[in-house]
Kinemage of the C-alpha trace (Angstrom):
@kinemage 1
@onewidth
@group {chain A} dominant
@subgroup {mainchain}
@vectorlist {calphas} color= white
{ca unk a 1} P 3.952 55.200 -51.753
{ca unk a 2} L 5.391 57.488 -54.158
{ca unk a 3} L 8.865 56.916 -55.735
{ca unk a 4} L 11.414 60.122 -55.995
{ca unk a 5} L 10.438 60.148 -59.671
{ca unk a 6} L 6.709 60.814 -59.055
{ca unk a 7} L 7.500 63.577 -56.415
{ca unk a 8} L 10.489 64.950 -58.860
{ca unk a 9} L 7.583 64.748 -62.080
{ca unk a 10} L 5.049 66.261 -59.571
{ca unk a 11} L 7.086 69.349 -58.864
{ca unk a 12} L 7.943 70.154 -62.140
{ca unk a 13} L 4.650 69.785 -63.366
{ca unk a 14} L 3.662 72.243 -61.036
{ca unk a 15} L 6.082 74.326 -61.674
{ca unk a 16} L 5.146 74.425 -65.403
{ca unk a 17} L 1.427 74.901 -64.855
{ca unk a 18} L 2.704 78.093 -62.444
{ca unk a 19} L 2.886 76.515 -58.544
{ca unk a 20} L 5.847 77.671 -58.021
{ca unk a 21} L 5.904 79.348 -55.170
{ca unk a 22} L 2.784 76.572 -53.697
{ca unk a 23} L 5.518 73.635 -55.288
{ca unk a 24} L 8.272 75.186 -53.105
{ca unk a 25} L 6.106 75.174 -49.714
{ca unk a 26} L 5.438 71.403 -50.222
{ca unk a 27} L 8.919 69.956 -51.654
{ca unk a 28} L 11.666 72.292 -50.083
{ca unk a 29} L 12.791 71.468 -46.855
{ca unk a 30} L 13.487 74.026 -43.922
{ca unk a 31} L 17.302 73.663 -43.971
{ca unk a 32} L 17.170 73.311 -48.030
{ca unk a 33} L 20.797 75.484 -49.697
{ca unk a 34} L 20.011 76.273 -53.110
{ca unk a 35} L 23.326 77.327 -54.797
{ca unk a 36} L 23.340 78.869 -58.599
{ca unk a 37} L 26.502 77.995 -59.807
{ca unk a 38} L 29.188 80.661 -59.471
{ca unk a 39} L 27.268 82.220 -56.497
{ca unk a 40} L 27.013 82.145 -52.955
{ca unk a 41} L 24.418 79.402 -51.283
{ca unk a 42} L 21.343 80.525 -50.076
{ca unk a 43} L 20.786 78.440 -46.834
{ca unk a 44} L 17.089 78.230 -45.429
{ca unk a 45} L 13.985 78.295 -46.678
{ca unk a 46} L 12.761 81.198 -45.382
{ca unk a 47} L 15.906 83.109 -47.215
{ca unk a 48} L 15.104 80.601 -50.477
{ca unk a 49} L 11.476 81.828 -50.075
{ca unk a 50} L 12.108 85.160 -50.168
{ca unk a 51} L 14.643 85.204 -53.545
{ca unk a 52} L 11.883 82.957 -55.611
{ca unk a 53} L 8.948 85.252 -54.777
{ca unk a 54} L 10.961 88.046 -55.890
{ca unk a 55} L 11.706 86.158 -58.765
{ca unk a 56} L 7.743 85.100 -59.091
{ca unk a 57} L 6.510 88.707 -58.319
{ca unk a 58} L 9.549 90.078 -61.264
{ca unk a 59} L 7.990 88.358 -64.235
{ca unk a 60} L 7.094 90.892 -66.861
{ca unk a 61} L 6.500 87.912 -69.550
{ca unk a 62} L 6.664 84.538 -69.537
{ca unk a 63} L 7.009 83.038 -72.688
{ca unk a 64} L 7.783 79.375 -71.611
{ca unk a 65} L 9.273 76.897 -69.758
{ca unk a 66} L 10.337 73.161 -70.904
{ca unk a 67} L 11.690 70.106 -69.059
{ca unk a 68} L 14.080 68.429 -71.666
{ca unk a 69} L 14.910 66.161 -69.759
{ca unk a 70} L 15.064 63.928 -65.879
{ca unk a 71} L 17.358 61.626 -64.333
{ca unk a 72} L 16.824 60.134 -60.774
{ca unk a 73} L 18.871 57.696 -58.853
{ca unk a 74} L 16.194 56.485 -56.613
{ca unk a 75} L 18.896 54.929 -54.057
{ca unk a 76} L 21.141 58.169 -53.777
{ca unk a 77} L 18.236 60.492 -53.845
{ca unk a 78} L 19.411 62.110 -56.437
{ca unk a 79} L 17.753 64.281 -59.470
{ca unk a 80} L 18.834 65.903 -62.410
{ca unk a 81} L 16.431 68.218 -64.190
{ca unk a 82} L 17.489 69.888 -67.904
{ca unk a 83} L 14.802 72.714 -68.297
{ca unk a 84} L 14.517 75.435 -71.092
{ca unk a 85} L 13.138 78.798 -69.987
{ca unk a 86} L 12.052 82.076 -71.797
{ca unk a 87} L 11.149 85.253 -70.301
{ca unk a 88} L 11.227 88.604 -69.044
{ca unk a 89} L 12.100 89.667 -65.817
{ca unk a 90} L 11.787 93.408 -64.288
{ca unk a 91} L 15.385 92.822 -63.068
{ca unk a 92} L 16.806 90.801 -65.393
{ca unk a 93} L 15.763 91.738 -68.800
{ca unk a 94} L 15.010 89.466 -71.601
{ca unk a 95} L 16.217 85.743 -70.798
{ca unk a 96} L 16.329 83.144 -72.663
{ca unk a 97} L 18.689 79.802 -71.299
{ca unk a 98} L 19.134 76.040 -70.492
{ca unk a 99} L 19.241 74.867 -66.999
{ca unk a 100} L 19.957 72.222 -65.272
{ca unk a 101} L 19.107 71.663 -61.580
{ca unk a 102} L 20.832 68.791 -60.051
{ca unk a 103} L 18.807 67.945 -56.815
{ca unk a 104} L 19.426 66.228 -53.704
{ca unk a 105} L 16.526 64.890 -51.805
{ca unk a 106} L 15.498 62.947 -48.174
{ca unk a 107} L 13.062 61.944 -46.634
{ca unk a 108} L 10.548 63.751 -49.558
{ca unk a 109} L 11.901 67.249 -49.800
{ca unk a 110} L 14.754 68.503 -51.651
{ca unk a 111} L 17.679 69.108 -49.179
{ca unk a 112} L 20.037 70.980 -51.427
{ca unk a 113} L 19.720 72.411 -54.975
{ca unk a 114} L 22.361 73.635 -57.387
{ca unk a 115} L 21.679 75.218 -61.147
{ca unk a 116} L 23.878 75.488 -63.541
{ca unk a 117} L 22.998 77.700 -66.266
{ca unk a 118} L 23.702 77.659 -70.627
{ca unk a 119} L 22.419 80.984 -72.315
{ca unk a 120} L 21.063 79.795 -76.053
């Protein structure tokens, strides 16, 4: 059986090799809230859905994308992911920042999701 590490490595590898969107079908559940910090939560997947493939479907150039680093608490369900991203976005202009996406997860799928963002 996997461990929340192998799912939590699994989804960001997928991310980085572009499965974003496919990534999200598998590991976000239906009720998931996905807050960036500062804004309001987006509760639901189908409303989660929606914001990422505009995000997917706004990339003008994608330069890169790094994990720096993971934590997981394998009792609490718990992940912490420090990524580095560069790109350009139709809406968004040039970005370039640290992120860090602190995760909760049950039963396999991530249940809630906040970001908090450094611009480098």
């Amino acid at each position: 059986m996997a461990t929340l590490r192998d799912k939590v490595d699994d989804l960001n590898n997928r991310i980085l090799q572009g499965d974003i969107l496919g990534a999200f079908e598998d590991y976000y559940h239906d009720d998931v809230v996905m807050t960036d910090a500062g804004q309001e939560p987006r509760v639901g997947k189908d409303v989660n859905r929606t914001y990422e493939e505009a995000f997917v479907n706004g990339l003008t150039e994608f330069r890169g994308a790094e994990v720096k680093g993971v934590g997981v608490d394998e009792e609490a369900g718990k992940a912490l992911v420090e990524w580095h991203f560069d790109f350009t976005h139709a809406d968004y202009g040039d970005q370039k920042y640290d992120q860090v996406a602190v995760q909760t997860w049950e039963d396999g799928q991530v249940v809630d999701e906040k970001f908090y963002k450094l611009i480098v």
